[in-house]
mmCIF file of the N, C-alpha and C atoms, coordinates in Angstrom:
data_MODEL
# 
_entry.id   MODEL 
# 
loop_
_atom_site.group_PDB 
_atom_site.id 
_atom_site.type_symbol 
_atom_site.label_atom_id 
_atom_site.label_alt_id 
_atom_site.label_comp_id 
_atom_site.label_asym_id 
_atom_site.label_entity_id 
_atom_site.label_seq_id 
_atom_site.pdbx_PDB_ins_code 
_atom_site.Cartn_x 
_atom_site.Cartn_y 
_atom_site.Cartn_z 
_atom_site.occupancy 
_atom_site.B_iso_or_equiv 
_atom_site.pdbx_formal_charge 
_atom_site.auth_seq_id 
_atom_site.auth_comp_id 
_atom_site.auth_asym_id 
_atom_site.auth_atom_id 
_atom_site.pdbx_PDB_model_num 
ATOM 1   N N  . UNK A 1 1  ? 0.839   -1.200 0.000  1.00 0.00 ? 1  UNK A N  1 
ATOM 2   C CA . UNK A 1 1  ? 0.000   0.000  0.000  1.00 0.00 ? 1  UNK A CA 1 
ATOM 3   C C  . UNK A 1 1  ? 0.871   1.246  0.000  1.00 0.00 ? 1  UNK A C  1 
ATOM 4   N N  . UNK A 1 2  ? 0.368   2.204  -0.970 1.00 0.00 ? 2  UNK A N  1 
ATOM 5   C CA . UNK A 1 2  ? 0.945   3.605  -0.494 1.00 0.00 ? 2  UNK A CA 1 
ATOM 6   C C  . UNK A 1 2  ? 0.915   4.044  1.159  1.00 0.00 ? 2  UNK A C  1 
ATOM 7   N N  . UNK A 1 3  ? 1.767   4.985  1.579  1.00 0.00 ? 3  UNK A N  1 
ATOM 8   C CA . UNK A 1 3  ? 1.632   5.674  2.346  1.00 0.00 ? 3  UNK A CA 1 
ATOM 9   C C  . UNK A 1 3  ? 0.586   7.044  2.229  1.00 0.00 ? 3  UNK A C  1 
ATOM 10  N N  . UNK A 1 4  ? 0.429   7.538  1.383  1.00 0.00 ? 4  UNK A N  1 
ATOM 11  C CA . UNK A 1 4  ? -0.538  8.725  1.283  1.00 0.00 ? 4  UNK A CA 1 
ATOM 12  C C  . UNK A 1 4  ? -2.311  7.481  1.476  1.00 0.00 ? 4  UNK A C  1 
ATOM 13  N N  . UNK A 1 5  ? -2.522  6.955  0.709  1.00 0.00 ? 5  UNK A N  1 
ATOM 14  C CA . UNK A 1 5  ? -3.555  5.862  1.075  1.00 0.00 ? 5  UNK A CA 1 
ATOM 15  C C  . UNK A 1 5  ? -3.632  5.367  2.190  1.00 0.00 ? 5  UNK A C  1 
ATOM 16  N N  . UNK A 1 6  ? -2.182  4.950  3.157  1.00 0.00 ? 6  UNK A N  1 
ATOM 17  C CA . UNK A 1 6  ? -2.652  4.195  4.448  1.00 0.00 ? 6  UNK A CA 1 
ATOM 18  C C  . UNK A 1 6  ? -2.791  5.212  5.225  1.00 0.00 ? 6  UNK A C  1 
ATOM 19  N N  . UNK A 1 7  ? -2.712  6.362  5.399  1.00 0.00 ? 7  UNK A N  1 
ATOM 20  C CA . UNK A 1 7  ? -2.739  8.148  6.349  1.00 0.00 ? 7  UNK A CA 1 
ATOM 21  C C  . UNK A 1 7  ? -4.160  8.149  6.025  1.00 0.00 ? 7  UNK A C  1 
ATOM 22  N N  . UNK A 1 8  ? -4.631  8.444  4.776  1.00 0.00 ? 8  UNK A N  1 
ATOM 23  C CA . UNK A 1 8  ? -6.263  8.545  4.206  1.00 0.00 ? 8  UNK A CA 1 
ATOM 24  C C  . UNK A 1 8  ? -7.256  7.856  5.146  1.00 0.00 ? 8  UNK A C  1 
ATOM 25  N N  . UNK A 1 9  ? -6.714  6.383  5.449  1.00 0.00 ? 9  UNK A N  1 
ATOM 26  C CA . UNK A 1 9  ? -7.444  5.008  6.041  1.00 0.00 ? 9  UNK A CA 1 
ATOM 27  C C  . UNK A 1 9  ? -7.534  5.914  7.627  1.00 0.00 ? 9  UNK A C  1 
ATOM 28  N N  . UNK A 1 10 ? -5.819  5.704  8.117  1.00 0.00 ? 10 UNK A N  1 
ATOM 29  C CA . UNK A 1 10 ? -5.812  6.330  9.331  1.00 0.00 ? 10 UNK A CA 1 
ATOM 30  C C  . UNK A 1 10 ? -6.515  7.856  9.908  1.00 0.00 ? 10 UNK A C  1 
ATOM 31  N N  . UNK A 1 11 ? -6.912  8.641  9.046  1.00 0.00 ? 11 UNK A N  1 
ATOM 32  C CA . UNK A 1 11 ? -7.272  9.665  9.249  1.00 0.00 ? 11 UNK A CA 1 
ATOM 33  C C  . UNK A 1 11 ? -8.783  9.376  9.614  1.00 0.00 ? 11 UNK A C  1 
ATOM 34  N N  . UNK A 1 12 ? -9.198  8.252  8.624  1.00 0.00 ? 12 UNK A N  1 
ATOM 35  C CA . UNK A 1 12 ? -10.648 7.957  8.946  1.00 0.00 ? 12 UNK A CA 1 
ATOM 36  C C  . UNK A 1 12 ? -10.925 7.154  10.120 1.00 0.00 ? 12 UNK A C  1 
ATOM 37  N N  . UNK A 1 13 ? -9.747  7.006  10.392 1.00 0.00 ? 13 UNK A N  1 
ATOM 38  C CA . UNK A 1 13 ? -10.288 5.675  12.144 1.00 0.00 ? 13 UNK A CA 1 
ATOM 39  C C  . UNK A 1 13 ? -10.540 6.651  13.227 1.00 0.00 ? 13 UNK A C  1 
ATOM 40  N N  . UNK A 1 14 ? -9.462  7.282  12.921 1.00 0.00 ? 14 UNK A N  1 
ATOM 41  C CA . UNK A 1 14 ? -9.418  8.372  14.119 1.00 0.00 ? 14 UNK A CA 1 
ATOM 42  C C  . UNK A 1 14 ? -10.124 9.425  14.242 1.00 0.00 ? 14 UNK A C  1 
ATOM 43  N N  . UNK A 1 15 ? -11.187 9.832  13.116 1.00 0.00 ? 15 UNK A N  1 
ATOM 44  C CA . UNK A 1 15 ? -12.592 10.206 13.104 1.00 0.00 ? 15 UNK A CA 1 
ATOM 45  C C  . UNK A 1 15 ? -13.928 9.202  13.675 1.00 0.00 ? 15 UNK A C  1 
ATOM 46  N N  . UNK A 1 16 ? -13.771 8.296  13.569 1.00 0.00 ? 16 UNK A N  1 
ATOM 47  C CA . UNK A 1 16 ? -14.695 7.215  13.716 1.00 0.00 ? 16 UNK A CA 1 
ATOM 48  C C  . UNK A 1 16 ? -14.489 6.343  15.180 1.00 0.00 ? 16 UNK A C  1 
ATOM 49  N N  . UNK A 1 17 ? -13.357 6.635  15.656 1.00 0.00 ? 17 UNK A N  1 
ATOM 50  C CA . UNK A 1 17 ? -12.807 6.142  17.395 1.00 0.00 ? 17 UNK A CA 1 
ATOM 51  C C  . UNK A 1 17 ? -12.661 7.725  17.846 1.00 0.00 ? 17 UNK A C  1 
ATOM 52  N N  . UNK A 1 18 ? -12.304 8.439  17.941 1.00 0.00 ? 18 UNK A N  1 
ATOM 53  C CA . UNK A 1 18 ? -12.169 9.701  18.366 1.00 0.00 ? 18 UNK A CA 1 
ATOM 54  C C  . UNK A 1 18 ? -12.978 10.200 18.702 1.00 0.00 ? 18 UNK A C  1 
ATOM 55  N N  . UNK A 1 19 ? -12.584 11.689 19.422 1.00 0.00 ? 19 UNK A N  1 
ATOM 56  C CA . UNK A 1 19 ? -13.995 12.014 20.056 1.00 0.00 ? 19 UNK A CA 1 
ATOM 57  C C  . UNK A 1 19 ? -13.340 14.756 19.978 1.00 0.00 ? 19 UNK A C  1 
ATOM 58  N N  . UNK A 1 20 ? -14.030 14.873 20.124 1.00 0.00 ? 20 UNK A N  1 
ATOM 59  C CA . UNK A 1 20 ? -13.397 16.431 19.834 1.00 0.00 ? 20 UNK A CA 1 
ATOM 60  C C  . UNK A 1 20 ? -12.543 16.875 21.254 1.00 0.00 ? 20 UNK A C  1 
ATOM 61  N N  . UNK A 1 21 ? -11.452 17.148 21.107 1.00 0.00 ? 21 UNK A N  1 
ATOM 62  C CA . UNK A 1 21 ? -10.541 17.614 22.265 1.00 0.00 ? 21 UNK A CA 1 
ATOM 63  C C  . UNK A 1 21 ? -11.170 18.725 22.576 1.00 0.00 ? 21 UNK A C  1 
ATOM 64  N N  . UNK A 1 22 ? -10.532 19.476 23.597 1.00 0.00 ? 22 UNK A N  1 
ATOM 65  C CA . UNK A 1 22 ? -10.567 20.804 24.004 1.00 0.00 ? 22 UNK A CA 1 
ATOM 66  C C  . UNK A 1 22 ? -10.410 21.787 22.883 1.00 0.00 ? 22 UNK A C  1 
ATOM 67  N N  . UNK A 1 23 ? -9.702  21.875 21.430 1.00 0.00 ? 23 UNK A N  1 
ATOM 68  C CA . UNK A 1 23 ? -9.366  22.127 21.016 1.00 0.00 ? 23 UNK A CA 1 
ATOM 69  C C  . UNK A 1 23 ? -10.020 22.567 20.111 1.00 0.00 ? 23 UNK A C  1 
ATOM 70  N N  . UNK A 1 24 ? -11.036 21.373 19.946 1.00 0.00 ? 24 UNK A N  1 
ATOM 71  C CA . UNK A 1 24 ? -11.794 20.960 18.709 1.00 0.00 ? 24 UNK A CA 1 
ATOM 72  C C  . UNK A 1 24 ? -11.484 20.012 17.803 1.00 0.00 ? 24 UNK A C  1 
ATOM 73  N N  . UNK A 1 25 ? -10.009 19.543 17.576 1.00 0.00 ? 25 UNK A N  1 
ATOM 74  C CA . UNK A 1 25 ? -9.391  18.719 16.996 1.00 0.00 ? 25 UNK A CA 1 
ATOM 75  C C  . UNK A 1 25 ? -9.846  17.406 17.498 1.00 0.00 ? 25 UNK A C  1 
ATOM 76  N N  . UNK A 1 26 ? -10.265 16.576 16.750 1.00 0.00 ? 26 UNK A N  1 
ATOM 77  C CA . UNK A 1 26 ? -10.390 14.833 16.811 1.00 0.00 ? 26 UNK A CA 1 
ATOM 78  C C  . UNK A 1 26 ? -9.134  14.353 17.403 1.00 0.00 ? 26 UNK A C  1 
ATOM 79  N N  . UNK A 1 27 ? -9.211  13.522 18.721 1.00 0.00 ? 27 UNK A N  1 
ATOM 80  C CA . UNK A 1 27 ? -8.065  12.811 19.395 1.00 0.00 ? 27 UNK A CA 1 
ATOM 81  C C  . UNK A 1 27 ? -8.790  11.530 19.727 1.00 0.00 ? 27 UNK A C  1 
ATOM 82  N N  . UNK A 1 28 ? -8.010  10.624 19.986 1.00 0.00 ? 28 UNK A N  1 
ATOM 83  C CA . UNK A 1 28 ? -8.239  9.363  20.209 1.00 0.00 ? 28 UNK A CA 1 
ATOM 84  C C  . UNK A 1 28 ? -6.707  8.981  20.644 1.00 0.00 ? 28 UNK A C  1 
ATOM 85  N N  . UNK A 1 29 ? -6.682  8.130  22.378 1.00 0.00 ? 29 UNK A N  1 
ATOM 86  C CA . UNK A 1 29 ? -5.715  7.524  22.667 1.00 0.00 ? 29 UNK A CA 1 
ATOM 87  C C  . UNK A 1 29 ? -5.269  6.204  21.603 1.00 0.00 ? 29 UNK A C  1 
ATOM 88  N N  . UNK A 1 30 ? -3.618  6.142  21.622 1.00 0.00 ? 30 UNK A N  1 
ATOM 89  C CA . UNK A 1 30 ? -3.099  5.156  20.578 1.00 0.00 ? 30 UNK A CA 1 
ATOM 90  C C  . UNK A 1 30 ? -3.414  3.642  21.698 1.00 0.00 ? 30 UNK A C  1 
ATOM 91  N N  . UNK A 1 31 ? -3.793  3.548  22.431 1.00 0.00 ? 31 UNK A N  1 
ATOM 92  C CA . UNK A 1 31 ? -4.470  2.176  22.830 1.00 0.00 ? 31 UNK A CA 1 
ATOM 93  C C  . UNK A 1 31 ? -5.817  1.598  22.507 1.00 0.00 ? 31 UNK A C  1 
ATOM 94  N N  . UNK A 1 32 ? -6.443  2.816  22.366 1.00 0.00 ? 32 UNK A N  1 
ATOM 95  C CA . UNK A 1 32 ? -7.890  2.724  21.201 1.00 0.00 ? 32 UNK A CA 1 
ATOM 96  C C  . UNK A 1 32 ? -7.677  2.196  20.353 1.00 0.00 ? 32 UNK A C  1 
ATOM 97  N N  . UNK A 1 33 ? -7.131  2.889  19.464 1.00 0.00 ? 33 UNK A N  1 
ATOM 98  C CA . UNK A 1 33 ? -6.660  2.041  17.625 1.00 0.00 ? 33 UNK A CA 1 
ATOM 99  C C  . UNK A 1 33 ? -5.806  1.070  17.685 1.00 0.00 ? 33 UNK A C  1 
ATOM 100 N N  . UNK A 1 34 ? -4.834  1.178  18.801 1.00 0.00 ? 34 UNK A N  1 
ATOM 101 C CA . UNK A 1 34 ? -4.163  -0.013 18.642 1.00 0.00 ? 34 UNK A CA 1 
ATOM 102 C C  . UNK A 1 34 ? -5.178  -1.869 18.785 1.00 0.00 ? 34 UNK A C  1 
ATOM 103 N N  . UNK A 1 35 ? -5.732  -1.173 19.872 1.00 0.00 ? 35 UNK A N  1 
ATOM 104 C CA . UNK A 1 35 ? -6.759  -2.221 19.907 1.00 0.00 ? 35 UNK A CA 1 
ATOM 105 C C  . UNK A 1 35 ? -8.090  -2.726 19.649 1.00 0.00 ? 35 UNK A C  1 
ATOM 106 N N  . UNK A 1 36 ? -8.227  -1.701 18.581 1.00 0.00 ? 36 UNK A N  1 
ATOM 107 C CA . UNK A 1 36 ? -9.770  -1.461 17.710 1.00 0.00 ? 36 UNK A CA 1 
ATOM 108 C C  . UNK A 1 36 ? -9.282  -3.183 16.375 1.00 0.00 ? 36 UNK A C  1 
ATOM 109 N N  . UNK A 1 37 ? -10.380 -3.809 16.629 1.00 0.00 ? 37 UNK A N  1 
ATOM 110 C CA . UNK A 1 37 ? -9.951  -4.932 15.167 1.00 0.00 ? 37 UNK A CA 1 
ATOM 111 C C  . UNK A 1 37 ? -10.355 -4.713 14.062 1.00 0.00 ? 37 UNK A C  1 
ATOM 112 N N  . UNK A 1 38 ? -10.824 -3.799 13.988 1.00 0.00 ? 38 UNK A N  1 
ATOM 113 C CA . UNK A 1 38 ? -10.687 -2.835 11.966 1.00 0.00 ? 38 UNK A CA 1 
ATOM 114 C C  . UNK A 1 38 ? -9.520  -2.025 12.092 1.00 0.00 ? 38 UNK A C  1 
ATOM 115 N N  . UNK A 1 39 ? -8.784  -1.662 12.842 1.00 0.00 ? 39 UNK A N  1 
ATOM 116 C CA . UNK A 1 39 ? -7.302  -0.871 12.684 1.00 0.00 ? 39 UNK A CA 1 
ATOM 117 C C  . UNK A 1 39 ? -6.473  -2.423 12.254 1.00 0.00 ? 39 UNK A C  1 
ATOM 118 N N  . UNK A 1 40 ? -6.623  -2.945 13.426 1.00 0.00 ? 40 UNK A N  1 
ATOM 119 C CA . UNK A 1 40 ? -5.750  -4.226 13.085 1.00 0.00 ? 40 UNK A CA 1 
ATOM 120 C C  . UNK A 1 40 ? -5.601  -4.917 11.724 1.00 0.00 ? 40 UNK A C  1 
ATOM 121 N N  . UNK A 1 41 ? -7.035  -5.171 11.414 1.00 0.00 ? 41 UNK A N  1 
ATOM 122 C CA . UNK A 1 41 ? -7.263  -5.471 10.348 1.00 0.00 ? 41 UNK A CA 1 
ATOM 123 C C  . UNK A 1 41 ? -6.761  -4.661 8.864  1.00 0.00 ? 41 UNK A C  1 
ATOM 124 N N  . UNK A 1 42 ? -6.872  -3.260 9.007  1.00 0.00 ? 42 UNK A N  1 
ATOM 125 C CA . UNK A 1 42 ? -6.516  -2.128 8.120  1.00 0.00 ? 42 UNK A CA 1 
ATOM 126 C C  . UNK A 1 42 ? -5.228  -2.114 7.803  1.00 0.00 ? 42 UNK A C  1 
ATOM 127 N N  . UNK A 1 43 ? -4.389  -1.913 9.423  1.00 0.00 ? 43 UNK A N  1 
ATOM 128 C CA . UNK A 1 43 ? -2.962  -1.549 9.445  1.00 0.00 ? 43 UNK A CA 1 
ATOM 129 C C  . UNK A 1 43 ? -2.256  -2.285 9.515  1.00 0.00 ? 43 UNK A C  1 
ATOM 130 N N  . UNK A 1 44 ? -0.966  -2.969 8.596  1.00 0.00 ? 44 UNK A N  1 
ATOM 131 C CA . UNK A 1 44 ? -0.185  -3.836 8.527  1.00 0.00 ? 44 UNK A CA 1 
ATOM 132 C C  . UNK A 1 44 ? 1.350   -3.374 9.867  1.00 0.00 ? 44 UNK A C  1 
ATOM 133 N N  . UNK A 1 45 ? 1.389   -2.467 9.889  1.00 0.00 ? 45 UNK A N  1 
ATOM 134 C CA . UNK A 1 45 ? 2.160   -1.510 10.354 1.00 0.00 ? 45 UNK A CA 1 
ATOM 135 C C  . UNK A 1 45 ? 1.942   0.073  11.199 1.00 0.00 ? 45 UNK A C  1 
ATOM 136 N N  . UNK A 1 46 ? 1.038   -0.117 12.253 1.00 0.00 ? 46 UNK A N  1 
ATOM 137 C CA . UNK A 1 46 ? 0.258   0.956  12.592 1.00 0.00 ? 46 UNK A CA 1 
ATOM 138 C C  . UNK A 1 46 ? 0.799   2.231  13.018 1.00 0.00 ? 46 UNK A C  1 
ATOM 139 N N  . UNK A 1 47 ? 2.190   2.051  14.158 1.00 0.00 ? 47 UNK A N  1 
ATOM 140 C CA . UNK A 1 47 ? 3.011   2.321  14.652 1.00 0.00 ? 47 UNK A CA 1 
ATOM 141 C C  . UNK A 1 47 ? 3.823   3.431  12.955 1.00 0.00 ? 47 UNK A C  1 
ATOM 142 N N  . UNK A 1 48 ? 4.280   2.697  11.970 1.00 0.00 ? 48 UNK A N  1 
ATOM 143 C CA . UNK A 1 48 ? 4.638   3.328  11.297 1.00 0.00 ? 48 UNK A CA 1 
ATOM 144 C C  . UNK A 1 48 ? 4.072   4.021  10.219 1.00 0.00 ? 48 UNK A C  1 
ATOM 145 N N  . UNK A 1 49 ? 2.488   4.145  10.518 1.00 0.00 ? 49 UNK A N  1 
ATOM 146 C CA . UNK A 1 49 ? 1.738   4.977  9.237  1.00 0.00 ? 49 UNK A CA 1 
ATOM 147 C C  . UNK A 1 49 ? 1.846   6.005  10.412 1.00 0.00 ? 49 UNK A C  1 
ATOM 148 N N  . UNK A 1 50 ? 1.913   5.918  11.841 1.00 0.00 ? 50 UNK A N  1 
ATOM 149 C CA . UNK A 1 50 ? 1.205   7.264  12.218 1.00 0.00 ? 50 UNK A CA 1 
ATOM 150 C C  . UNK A 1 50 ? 2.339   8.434  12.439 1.00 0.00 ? 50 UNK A C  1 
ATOM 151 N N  . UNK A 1 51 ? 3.721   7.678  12.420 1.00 0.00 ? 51 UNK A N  1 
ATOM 152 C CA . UNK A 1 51 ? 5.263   8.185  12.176 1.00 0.00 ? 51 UNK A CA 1 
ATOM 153 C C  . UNK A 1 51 ? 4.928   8.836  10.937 1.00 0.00 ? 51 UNK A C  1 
ATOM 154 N N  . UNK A 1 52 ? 4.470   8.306  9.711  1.00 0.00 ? 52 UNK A N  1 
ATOM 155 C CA . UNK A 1 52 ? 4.256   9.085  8.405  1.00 0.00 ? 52 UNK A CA 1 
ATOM 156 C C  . UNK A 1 52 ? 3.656   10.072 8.341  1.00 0.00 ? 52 UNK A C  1 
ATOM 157 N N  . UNK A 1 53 ? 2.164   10.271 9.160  1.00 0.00 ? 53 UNK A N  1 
ATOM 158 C CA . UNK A 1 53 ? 1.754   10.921 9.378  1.00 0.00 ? 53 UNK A CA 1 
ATOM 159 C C  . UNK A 1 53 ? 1.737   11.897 10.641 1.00 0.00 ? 53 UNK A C  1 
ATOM 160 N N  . UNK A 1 54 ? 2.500   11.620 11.523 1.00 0.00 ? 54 UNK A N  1 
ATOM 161 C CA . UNK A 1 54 ? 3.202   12.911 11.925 1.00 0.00 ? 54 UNK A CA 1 
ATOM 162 C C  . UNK A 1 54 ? 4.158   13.850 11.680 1.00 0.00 ? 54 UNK A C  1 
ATOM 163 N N  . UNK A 1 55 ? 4.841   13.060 10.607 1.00 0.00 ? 55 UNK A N  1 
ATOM 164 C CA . UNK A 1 55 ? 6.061   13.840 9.677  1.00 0.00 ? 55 UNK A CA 1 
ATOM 165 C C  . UNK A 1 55 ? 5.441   14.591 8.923  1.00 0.00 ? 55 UNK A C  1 
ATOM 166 N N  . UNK A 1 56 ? 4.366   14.689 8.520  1.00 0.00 ? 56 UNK A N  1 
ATOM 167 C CA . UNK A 1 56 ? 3.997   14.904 7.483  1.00 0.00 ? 56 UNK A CA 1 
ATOM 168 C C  . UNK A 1 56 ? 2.785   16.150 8.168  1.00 0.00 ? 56 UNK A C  1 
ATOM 169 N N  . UNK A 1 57 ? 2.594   16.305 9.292  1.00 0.00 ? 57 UNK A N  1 
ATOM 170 C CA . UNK A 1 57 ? 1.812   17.548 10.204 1.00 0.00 ? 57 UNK A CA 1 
ATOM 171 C C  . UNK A 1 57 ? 0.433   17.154 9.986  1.00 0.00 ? 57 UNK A C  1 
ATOM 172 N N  . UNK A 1 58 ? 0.205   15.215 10.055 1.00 0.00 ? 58 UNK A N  1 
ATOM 173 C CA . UNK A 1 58 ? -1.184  15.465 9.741  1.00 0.00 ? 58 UNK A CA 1 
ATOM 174 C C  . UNK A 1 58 ? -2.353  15.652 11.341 1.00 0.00 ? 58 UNK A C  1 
ATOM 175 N N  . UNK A 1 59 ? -1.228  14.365 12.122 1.00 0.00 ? 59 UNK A N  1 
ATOM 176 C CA . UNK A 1 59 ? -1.360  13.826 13.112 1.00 0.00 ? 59 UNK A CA 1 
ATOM 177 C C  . UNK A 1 59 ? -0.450  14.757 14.542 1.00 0.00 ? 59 UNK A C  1 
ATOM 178 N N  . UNK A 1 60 ? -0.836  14.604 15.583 1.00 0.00 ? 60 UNK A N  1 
ATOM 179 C CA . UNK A 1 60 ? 0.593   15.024 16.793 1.00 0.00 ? 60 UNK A CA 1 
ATOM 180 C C  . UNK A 1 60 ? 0.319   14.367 17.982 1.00 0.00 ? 60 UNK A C  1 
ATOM 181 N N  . UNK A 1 61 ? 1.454   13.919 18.775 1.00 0.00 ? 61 UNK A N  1 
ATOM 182 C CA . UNK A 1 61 ? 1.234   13.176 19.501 1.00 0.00 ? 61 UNK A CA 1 
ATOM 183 C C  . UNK A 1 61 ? 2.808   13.134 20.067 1.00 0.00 ? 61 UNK A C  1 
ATOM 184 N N  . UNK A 1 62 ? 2.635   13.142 21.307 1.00 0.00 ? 62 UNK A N  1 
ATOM 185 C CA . UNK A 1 62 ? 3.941   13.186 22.031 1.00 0.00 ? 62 UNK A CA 1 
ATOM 186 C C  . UNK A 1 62 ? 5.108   11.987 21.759 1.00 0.00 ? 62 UNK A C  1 
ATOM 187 N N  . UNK A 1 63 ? 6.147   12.446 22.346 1.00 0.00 ? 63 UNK A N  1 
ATOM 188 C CA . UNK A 1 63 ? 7.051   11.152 21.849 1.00 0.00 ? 63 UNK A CA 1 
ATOM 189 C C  . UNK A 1 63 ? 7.978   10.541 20.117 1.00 0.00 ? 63 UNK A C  1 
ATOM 190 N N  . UNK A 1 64 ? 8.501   9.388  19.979 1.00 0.00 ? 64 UNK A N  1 
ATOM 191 C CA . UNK A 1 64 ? 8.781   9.225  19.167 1.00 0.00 ? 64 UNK A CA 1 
ATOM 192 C C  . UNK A 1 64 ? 8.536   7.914  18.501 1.00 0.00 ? 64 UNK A C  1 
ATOM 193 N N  . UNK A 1 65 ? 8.293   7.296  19.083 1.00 0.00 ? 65 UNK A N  1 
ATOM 194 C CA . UNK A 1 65 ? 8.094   5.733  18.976 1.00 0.00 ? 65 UNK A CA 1 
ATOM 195 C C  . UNK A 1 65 ? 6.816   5.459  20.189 1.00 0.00 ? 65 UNK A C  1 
ATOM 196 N N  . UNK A 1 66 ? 5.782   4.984  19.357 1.00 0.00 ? 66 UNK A N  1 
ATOM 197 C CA . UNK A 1 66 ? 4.716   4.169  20.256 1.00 0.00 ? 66 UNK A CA 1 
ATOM 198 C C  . UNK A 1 66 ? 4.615   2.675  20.649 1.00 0.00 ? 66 UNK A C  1 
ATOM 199 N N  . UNK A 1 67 ? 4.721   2.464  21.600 1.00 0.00 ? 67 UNK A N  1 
ATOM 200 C CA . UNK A 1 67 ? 4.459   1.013  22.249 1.00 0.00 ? 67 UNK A CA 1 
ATOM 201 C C  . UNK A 1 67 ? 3.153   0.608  22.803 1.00 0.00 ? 67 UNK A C  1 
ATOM 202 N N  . UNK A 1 68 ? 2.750   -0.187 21.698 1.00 0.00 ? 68 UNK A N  1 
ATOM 203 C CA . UNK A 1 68 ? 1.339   -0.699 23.205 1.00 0.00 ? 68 UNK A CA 1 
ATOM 204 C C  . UNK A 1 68 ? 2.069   -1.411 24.355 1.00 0.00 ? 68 UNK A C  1 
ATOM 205 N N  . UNK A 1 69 ? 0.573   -0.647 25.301 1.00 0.00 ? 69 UNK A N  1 
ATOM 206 C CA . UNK A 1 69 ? 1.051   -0.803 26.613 1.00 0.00 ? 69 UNK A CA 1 
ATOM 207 C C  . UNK A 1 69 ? 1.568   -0.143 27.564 1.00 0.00 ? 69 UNK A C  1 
ATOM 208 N N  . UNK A 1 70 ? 2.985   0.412  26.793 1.00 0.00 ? 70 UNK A N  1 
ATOM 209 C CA . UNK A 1 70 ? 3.463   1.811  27.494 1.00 0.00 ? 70 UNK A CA 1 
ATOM 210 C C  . UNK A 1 70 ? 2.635   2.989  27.237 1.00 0.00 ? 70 UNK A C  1 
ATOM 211 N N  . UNK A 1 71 ? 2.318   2.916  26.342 1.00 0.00 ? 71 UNK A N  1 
ATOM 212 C CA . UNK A 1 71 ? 1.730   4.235  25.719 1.00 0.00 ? 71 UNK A CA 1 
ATOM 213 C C  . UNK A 1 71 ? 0.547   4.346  25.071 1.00 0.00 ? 71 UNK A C  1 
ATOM 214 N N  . UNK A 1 72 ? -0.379  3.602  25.791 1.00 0.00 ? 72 UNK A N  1 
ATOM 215 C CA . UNK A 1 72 ? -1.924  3.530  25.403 1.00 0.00 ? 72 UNK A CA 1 
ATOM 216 C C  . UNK A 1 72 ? -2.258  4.746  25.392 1.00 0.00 ? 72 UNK A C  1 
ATOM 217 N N  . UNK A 1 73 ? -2.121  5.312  26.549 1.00 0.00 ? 73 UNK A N  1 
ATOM 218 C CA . UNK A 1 73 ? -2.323  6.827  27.414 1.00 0.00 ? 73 UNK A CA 1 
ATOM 219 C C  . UNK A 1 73 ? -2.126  7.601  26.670 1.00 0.00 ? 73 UNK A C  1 
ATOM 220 N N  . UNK A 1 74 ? -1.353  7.528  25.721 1.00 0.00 ? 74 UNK A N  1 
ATOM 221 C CA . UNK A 1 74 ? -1.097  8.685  25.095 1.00 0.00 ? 74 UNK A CA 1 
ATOM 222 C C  . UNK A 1 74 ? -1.748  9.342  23.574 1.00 0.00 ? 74 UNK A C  1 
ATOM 223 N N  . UNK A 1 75 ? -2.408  10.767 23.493 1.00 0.00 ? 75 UNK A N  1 
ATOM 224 C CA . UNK A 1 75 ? -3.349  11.285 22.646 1.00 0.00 ? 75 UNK A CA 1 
ATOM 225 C C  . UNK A 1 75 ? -2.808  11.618 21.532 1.00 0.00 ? 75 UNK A C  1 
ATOM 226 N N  . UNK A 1 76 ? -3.452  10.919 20.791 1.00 0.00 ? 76 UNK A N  1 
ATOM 227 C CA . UNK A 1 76 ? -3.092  11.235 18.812 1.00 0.00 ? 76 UNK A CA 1 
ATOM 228 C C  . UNK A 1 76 ? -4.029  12.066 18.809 1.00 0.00 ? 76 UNK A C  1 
ATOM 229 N N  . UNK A 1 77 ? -3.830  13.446 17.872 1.00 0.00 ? 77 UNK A N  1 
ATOM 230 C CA . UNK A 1 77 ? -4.447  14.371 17.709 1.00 0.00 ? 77 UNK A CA 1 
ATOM 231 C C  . UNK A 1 77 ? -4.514  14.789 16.446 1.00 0.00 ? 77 UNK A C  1 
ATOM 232 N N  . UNK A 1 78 ? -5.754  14.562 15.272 1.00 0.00 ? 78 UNK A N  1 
ATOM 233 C CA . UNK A 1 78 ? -6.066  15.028 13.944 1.00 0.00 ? 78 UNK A CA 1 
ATOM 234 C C  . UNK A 1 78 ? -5.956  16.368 13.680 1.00 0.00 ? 78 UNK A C  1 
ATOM 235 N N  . UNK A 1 79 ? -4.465  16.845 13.777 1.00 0.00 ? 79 UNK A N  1 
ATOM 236 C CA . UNK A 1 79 ? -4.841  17.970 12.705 1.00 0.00 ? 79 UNK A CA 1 
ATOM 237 C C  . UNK A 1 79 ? -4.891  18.319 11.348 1.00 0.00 ? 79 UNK A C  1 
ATOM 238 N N  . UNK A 1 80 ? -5.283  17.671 10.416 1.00 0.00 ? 80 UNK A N  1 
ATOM 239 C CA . UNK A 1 80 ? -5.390  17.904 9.150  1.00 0.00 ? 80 UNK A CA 1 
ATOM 240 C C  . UNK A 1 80 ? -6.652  17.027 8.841  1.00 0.00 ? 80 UNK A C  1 
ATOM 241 N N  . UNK A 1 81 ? -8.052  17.175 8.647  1.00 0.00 ? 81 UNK A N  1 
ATOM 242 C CA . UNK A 1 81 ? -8.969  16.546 8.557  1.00 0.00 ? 81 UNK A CA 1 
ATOM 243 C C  . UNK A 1 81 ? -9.348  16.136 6.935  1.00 0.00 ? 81 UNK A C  1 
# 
């Protein structure tokens, strides 16, 4: 799969698990999607579409590397809808 196509996919989970921050921006913790079974199913590599798409200013989210488990807790945030 492309990367611009698997961001597209991801952009839509995290509309569809997410919920509106303080912000207004769509967030959803990465223990949500990690453990949603249509992400699973979707993402061959989940961890590294959302690296793509934070390089890329679609997504933000603390850190550099996500681990389930360690880092369920922690909020992916849609900014580019």
């Amino acid at each position: 799969m492309n990367v611009e196509h698997e961001i597209g996919l991801l952009k839509e989970e995290i509309k569809r698990l997410g919920s509106p921050g303080p912000d207004g921006n769509v967030q959803v913790t990465f223990g949500v999607l990690f453990k949603d079974d249509r992400c699973a199913n979707i993402f061959e590599a989940l961890v590294g579409t959302l690296k793509a798409a934070k390089k890329r200013k679609i997504v933000s989210y603390d850190g550099e590397l996500l681990l389930q488990g360690v880092h369920d807790h922690v909020q992916i945030v849609l900014l580019q809808e």
